[in-house]
N, C-alpha and C positions, 0 to 999 in steps of 0.2 A: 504494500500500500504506500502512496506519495506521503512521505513524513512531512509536509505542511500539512494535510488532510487527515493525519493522526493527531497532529499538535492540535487543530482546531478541535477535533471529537472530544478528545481529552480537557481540553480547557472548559469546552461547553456544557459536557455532561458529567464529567469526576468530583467528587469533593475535590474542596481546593487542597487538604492537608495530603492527599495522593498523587496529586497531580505530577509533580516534578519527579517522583519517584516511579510514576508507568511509565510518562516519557524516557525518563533515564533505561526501564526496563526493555522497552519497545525498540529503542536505540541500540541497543545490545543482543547481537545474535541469539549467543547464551542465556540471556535473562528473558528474555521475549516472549518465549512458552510461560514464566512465570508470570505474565501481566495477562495474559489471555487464560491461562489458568483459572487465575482469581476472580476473574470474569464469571465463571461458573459455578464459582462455590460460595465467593461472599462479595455476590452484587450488590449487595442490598446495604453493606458499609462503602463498598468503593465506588457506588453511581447516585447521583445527586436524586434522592428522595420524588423532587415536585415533578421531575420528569418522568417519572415511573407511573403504572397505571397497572389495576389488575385485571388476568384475560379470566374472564367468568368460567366454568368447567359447563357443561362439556367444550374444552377451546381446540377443538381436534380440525372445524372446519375453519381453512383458509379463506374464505370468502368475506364471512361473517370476523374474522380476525382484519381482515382489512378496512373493512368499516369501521371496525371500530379503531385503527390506527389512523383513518382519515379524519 
């Protein structure tokens, strides 16, 4: 991915206390899996709260998931 387009994502959606430290990770061949990692286990400390939304169950169909991302 273009690392301005990471920088941006990160600034936009991360806590600010993570921030400098995914980039840092993202930057780094080696640490890279560790920021994408973290992604899937504790989103919920490392992605800024107001932008988060929850997908009602059963959220199996795509169609109805897009609607409601629109």
């Amino acid at each position: 991915m273009d690392k301005e387009i990471e920088r941006i994502i990160v600034k936009s959606f991360f806590t600010k206390r993570l921030q400098d430290r995914v980039l840092f990770e993202l930057s780094s061949a080696k640490k890279r899996k560790n920021a994408l990692s973290r992604l899937c286990h504790t989103y919920r400390t490392i992605l800024r709260e107001e932008y988060m939304i929850e997908i009602p169950k059963p959220n199996s169909n795509p169609v109805e998931i897009a609607k409601l991302l629109k």
